[in-house]
N, CA, C and O of each residue as an XYZ file, in Angstrom:
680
protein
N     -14.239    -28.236   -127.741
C     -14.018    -28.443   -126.325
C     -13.120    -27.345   -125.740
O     -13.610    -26.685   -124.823
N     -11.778    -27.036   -126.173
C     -10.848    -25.880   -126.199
C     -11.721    -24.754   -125.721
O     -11.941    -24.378   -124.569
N     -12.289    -24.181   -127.182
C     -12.763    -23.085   -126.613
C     -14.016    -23.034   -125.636
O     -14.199    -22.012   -124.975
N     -14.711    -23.904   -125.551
C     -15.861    -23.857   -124.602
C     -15.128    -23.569   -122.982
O     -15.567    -22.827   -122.102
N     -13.967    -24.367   -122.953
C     -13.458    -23.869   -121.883
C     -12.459    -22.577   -121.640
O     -12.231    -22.032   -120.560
N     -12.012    -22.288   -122.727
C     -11.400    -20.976   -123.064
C     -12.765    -20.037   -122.377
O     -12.530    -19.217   -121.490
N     -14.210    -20.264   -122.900
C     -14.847    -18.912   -122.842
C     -15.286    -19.085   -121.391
O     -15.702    -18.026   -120.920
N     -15.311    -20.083   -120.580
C     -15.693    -20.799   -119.338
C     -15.011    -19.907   -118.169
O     -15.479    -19.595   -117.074
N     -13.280    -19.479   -118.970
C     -12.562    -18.563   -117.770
C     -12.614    -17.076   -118.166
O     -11.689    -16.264   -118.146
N     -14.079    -16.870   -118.580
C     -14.823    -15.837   -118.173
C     -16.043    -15.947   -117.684
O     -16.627    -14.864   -117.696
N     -16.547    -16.660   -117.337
C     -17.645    -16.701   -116.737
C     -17.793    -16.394   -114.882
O     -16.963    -16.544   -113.987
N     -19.019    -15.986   -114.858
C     -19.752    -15.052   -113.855
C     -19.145    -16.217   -112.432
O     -18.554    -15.624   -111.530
N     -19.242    -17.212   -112.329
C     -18.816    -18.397   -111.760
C     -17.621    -18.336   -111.388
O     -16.862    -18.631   -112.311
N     -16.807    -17.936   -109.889
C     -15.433    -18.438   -109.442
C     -14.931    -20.089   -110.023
O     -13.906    -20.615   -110.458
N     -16.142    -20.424   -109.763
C     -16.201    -22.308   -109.279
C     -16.044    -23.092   -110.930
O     -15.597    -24.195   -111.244
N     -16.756    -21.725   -111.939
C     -16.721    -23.036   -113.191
C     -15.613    -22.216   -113.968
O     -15.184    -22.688   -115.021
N     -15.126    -21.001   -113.492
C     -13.594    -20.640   -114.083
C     -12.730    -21.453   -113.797
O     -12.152    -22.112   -114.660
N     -12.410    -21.583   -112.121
C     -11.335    -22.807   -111.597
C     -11.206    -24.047   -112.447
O     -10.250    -24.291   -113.183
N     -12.242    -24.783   -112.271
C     -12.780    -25.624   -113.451
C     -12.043    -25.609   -114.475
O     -11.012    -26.233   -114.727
N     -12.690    -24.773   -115.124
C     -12.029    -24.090   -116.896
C     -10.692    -24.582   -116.611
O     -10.258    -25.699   -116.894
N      -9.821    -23.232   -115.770
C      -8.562    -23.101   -115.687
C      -7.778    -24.910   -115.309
O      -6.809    -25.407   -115.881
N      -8.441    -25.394   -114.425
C      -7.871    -26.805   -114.155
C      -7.889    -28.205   -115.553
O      -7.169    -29.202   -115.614
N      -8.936    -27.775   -116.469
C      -9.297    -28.674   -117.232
C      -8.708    -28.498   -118.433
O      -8.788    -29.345   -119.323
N      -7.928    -27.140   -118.580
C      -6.827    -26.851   -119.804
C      -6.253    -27.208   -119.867
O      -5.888    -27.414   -121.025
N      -5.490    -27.706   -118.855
C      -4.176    -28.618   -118.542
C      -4.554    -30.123   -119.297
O      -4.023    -30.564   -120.316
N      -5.530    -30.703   -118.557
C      -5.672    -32.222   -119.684
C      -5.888    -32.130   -121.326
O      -6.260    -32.972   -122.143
N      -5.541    -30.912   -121.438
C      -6.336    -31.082   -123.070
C      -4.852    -31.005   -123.805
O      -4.664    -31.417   -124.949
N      -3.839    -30.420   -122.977
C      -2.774    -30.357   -123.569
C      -2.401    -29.073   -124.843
O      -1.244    -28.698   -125.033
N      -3.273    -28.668   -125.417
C      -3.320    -27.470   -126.356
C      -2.669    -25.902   -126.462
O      -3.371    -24.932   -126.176
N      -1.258    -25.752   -126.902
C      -0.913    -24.210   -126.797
C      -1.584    -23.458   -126.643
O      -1.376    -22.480   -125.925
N      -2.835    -23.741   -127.421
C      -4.164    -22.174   -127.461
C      -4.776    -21.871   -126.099
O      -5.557    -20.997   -125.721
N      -4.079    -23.023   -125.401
C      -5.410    -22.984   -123.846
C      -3.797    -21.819   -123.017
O      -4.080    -21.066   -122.084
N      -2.284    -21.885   -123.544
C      -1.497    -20.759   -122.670
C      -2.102    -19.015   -122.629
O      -2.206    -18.426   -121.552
N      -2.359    -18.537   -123.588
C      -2.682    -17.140   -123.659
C      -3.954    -16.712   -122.616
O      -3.908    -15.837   -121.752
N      -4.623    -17.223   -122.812
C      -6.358    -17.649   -121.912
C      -5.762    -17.721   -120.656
O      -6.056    -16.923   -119.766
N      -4.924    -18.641   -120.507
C      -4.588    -19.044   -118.724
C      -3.525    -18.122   -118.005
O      -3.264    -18.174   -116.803
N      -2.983    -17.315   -118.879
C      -2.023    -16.005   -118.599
C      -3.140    -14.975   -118.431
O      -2.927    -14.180   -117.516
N      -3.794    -14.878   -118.816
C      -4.581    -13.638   -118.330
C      -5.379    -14.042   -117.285
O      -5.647    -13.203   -116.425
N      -5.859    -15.280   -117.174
C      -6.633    -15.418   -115.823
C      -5.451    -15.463   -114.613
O      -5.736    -16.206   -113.674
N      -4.692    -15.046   -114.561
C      -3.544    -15.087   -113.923
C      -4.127    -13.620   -112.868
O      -4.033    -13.424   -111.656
N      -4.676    -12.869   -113.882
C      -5.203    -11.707   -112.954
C      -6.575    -11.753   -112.459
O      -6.949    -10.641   -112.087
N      -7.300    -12.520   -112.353
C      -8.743    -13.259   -112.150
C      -8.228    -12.475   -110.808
O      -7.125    -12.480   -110.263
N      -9.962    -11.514   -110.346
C     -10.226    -11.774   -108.784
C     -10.196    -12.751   -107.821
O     -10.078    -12.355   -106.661
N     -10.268    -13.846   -108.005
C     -10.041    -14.938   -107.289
C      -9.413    -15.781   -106.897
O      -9.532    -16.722   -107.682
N      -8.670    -16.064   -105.972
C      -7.024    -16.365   -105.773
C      -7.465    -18.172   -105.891
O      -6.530    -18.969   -105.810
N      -8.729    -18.647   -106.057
C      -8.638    -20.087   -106.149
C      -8.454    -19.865   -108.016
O      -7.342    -20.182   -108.440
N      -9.035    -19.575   -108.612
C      -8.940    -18.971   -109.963
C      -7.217    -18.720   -110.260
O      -6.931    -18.937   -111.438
N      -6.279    -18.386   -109.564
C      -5.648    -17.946   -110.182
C      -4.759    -18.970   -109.924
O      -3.951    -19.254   -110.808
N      -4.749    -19.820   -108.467
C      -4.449    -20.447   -108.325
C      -4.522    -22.195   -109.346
O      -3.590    -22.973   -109.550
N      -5.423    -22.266   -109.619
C      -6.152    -23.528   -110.983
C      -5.499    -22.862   -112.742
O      -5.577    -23.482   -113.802
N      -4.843    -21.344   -112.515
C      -4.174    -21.202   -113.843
C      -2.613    -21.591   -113.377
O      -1.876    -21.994   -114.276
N      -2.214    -21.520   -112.387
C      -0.882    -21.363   -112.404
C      -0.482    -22.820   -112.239
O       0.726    -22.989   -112.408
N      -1.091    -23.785   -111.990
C      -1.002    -25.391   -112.065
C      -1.050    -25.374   -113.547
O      -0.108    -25.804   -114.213
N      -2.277    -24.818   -114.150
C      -2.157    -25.856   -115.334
C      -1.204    -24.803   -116.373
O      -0.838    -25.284   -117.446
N      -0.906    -23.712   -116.115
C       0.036    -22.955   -117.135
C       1.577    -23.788   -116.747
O       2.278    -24.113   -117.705
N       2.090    -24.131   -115.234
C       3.019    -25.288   -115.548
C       2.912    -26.132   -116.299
O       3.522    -26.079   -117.367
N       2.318    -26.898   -116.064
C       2.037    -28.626   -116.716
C       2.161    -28.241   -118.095
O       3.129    -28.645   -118.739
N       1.191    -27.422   -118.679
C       1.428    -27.019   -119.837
C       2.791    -26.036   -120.894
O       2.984    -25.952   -122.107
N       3.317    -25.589   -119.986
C       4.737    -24.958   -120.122
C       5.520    -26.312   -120.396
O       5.876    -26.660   -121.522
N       5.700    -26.887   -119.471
C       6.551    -28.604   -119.456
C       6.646    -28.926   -120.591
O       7.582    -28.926   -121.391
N       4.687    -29.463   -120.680
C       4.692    -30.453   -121.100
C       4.701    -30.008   -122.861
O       4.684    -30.828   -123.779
N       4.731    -28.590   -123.002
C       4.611    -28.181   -125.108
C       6.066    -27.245   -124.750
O       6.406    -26.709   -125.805
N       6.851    -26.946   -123.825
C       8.297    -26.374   -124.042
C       8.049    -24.968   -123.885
O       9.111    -24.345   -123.907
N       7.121    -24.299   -123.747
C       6.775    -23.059   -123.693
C       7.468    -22.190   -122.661
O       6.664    -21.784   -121.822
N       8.770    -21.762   -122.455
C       9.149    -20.930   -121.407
C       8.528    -19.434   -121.401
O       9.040    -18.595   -120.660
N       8.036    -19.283   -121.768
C       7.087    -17.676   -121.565
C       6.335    -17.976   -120.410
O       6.338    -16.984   -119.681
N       5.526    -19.147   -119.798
C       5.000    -19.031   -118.931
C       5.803    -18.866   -117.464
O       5.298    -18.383   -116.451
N       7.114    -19.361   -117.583
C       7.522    -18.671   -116.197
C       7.738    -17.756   -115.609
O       8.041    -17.672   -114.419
N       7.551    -16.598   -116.713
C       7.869    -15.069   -116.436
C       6.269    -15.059   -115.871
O       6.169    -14.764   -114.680
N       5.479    -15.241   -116.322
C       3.990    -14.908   -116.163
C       3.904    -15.774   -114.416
O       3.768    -15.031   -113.445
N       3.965    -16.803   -114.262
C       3.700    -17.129   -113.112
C       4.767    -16.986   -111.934
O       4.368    -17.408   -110.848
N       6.153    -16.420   -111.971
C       7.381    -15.564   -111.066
C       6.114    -14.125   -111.041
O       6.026    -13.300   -110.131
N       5.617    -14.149   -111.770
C       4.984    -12.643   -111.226
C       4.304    -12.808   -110.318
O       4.224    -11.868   -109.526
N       3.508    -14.084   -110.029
C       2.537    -14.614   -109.317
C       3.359    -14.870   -107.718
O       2.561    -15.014   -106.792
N       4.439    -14.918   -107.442
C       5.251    -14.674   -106.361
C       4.855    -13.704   -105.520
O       4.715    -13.972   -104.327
N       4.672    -12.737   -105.889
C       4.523    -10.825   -105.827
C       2.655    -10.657   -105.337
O       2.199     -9.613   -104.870
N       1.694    -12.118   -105.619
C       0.572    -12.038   -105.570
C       0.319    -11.817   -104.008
O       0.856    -12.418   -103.077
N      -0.698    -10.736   -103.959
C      -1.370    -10.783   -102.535
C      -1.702    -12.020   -101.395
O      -1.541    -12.084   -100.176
N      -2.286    -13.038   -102.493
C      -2.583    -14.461   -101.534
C      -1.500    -15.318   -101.672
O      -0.782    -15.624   -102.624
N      -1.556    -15.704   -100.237
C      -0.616    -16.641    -99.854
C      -1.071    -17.683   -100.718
O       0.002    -17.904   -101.279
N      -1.701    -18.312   -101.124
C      -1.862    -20.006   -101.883
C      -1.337    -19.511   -102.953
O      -0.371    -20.169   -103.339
N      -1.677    -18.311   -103.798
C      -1.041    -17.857   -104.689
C      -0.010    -17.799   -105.574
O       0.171    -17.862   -106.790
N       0.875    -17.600   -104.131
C       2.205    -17.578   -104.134
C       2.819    -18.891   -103.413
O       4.018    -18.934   -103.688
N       2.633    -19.418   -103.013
C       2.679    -20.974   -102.289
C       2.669    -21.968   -103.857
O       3.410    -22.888   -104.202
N       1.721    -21.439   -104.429
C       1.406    -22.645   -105.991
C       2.392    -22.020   -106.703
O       3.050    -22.859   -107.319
N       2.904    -20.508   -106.940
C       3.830    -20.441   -107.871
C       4.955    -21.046   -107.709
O       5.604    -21.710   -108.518
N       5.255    -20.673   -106.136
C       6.982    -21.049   -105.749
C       6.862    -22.481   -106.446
O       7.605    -22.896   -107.336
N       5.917    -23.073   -105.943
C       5.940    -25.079   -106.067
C       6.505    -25.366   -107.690
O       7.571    -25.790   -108.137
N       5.155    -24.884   -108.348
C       5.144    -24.473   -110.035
C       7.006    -24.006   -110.303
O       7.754    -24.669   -111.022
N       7.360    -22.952   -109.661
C       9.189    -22.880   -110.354
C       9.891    -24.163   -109.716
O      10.819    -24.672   -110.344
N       9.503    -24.692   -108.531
C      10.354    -25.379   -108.378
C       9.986    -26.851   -108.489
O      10.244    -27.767   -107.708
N       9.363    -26.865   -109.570
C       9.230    -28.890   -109.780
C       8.660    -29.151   -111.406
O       9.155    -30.108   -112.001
N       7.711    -28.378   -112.061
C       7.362    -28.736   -113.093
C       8.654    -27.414   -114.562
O       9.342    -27.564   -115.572
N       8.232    -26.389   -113.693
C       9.301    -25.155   -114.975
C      10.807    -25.706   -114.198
O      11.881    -25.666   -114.799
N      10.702    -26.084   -113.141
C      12.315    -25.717   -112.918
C      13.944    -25.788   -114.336
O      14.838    -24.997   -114.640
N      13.652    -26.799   -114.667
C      14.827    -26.595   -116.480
C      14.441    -25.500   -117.444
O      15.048    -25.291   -118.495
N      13.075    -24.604   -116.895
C      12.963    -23.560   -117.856
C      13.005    -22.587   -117.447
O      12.402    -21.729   -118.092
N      13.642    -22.194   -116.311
C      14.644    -21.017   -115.518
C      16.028    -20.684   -116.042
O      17.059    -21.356   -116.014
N      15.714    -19.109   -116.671
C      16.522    -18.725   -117.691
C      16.879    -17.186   -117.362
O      17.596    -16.398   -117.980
N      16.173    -17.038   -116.239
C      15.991    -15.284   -115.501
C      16.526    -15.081   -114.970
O      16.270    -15.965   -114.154
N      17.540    -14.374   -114.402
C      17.734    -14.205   -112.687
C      17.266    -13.489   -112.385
O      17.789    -12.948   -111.411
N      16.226    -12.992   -112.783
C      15.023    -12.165   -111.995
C      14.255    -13.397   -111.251
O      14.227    -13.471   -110.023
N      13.660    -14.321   -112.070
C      13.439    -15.187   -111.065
C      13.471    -15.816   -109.966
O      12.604    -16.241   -109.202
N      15.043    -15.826   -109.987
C      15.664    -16.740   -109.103
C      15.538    -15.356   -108.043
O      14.920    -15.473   -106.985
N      15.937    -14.543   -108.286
C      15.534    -13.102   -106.987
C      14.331    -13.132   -106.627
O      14.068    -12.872   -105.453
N      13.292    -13.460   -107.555
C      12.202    -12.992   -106.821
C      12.120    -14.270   -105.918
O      11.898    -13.999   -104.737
N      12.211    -15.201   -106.120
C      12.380    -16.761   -104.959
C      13.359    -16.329   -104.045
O      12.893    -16.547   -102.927
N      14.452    -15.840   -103.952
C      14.945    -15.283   -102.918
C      14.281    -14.675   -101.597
O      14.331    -15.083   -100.436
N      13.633    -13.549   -102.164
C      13.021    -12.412   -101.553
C      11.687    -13.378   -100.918
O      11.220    -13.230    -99.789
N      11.167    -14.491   -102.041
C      10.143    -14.889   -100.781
C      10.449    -15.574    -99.598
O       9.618    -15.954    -98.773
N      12.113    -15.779    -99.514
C      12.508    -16.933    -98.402
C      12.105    -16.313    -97.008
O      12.132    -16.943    -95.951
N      11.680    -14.823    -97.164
C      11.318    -13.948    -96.217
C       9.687    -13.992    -96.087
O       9.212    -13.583    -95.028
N       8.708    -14.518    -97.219
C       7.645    -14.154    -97.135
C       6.850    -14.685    -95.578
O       6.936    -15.761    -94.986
N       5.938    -13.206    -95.192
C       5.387    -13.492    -94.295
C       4.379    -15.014    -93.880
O       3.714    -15.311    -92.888
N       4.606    -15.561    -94.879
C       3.997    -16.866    -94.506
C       4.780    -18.393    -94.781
O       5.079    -18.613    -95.955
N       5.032    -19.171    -94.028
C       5.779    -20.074    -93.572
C       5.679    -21.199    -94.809
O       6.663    -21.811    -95.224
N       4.371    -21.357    -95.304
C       4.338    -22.371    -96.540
C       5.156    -21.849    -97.567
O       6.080    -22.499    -98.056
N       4.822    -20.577    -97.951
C       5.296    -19.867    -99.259
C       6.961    -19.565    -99.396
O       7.632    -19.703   -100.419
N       7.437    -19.103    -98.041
C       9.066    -19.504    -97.668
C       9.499    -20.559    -98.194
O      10.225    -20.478    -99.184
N       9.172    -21.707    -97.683
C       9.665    -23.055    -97.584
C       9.217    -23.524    -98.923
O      10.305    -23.857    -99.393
N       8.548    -23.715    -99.631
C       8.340    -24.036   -101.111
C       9.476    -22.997   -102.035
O      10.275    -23.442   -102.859
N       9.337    -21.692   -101.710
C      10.825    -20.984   -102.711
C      11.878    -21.602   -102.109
O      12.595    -22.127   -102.961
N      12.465    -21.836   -100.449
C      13.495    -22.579   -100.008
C      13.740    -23.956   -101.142
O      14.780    -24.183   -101.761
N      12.390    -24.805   -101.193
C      12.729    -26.224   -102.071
C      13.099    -25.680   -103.561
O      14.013    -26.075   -104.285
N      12.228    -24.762   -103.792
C      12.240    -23.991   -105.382
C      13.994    -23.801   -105.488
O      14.721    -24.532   -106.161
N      14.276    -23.084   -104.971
C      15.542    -22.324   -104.645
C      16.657    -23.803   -104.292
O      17.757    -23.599   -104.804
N      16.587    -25.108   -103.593
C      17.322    -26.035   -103.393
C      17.236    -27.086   -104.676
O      18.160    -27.880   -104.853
N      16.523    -27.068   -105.228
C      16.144    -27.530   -106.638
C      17.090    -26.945   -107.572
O      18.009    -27.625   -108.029
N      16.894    -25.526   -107.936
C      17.643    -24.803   -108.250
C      19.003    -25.363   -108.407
O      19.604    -25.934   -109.318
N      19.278    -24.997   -107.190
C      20.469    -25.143   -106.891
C      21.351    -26.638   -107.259
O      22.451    -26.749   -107.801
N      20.706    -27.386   -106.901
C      20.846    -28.756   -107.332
C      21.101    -28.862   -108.943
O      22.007    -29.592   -109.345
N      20.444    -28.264   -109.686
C      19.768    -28.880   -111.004
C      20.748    -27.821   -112.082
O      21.371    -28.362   -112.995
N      20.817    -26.443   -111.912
C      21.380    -25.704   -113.040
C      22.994    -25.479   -113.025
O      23.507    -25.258   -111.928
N      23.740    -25.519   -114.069
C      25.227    -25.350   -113.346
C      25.814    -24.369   -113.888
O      27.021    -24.199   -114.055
N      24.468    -23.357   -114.321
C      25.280    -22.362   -114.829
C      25.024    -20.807   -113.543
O      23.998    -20.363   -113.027
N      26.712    -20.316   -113.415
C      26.528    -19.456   -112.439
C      25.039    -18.221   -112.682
O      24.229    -17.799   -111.857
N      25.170    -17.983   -113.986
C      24.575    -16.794   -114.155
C      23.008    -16.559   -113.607
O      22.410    -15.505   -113.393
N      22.594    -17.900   -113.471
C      21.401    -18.337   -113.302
C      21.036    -18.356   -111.615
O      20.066    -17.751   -111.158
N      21.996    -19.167   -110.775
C      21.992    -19.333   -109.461
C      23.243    -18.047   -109.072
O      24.043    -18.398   -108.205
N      23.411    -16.844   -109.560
C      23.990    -16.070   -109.158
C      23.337    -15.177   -107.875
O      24.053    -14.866   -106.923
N      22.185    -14.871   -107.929
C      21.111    -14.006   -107.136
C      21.313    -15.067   -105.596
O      21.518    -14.469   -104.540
N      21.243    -16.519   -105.587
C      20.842    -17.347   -104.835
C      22.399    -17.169   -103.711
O      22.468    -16.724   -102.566
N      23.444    -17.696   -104.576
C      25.145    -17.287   -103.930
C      25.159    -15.802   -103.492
O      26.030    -15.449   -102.698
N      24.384    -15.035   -103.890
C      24.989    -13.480   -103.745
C      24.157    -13.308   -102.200
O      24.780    -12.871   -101.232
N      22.911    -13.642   -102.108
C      21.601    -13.967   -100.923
C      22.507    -14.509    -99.936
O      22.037    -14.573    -98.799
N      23.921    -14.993   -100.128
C      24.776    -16.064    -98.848
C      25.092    -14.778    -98.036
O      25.091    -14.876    -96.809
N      25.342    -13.665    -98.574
C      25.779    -12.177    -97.425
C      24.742    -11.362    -97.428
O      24.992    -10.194    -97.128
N      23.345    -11.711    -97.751
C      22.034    -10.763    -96.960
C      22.317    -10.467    -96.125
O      23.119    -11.041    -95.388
N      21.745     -9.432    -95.927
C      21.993     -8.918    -94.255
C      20.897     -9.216    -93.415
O      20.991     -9.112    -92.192
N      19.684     -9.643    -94.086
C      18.569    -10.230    -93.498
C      19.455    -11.904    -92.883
O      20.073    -12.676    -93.616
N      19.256    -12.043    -91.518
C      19.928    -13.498    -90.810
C      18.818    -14.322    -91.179
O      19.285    -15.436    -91.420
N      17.481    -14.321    -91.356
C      16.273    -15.294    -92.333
C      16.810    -15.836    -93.312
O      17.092    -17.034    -93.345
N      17.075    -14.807    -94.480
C      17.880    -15.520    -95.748
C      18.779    -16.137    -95.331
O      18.761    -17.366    -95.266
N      19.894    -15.308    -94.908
C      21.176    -15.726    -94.812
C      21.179    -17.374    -94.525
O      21.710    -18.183    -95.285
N      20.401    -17.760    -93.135
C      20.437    -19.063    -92.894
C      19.639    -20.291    -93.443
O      19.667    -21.430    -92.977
N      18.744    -19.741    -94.785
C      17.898    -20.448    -95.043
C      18.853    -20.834    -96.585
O      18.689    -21.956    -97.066
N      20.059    -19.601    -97.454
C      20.584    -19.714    -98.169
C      21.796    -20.666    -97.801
O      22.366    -21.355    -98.647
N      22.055    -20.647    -96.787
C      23.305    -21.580    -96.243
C      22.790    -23.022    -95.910
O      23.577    -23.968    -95.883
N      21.602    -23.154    -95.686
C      21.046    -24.660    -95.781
C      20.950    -24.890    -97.585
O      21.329    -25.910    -98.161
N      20.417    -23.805    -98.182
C      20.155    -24.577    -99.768
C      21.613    -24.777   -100.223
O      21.831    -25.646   -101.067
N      22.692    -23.994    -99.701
C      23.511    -24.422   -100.624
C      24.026    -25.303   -100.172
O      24.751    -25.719   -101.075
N      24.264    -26.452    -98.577
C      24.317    -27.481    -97.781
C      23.764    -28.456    -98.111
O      24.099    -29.564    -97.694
N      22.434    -28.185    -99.239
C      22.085    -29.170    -99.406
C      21.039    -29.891    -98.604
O      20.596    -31.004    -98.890
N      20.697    -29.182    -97.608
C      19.493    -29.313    -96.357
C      18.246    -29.249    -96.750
O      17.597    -29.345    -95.708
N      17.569    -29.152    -97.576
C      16.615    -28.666    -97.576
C      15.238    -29.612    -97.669
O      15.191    -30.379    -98.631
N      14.126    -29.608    -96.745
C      13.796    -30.690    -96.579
C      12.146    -29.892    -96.563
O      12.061    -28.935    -95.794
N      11.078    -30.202    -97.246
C       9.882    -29.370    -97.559
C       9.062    -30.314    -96.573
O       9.719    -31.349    -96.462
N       7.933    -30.385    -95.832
C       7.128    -31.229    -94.952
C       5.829    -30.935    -96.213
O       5.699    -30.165    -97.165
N       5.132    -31.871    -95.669
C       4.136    -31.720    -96.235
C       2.950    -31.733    -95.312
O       2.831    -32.368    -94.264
N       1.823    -30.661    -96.068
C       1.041    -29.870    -95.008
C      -0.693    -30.200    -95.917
O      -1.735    -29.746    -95.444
């Protein structure tokens, strides 16, 4: 079953990769992480989007912190859902397996992203954060973001560390 869907997120098909990529997640299996890191670069932002769900769940749920470096890259992705599913992905299923402060920068930097969903999900990512780890070294990038000179951050970092932070759902 594994590999049938392993070979599935190569196939000619956007629709039965997504698939693939979504159906790794129920199987629960380490072997299905390596497969779902490379479809990470799939042409297809619904594709890449159906790896970066189930490379969480699966990070969680077998302890695997390698996948958060792989999907913080996915921040940096051209499509907005893209990057909308990663921010979500650091901030609710990996969030206890944030160990970077590259991470936590690159969630910074999207509090600026040109699109309003993908902001506000690193904002919750980033208030989660903040909430949850108590070690400085980690939420250092997030405190240092309090004197951006960008007034976007600045006031969106002074609500996370207030404790404001309130995600709508869309």
């Amino acid at each position: 079953m594994i590999s049938d869907l392993i070979r599935q997120l190569k196939d000619d098909d956007k629709d039965i990769r997504s698939f693939a990529a979504l159906q790794l997640k129920n199987i629960g299996d380490k072997a299905a992480i390596e497969p779902l890191i490379e479809t990470l670069s799939d042409n297809d932002p619904v594709v890449r989007q159906s790896a970066i769900h189930s490379l969480s769940v699966l990070g969680f749920n077998t302890g695997k912190k390698c996948v958060v470096k792989y999907i913080a890259h996915s921040l940096n992705d051209k499509d907005r859902m893209v990057r909308k599913e990663a921010a979500m992905a650091l901030g609710t299923w990996l969030l206890n397996m944030i160990e970077d402060i590259k991470v936590v920068q690159m969630l910074v930097e999207r509090l600026k992203d040109d699109d309003q969903e993908v902001a506000d999900r690193a904002e919750f990512a980033l208030g989660n954060l903040y909430q949850k780890k108590n070690n400085y070294d980690i939420i250092r990038p997030l405190l240092e973001a309090e004197n951006d000179e960008d007034d976007i951050i600045r006031d969106k970092v002074k609500k996370i560390l207030a404790g404001q932070i309130r995600i709508e759902k869309k």
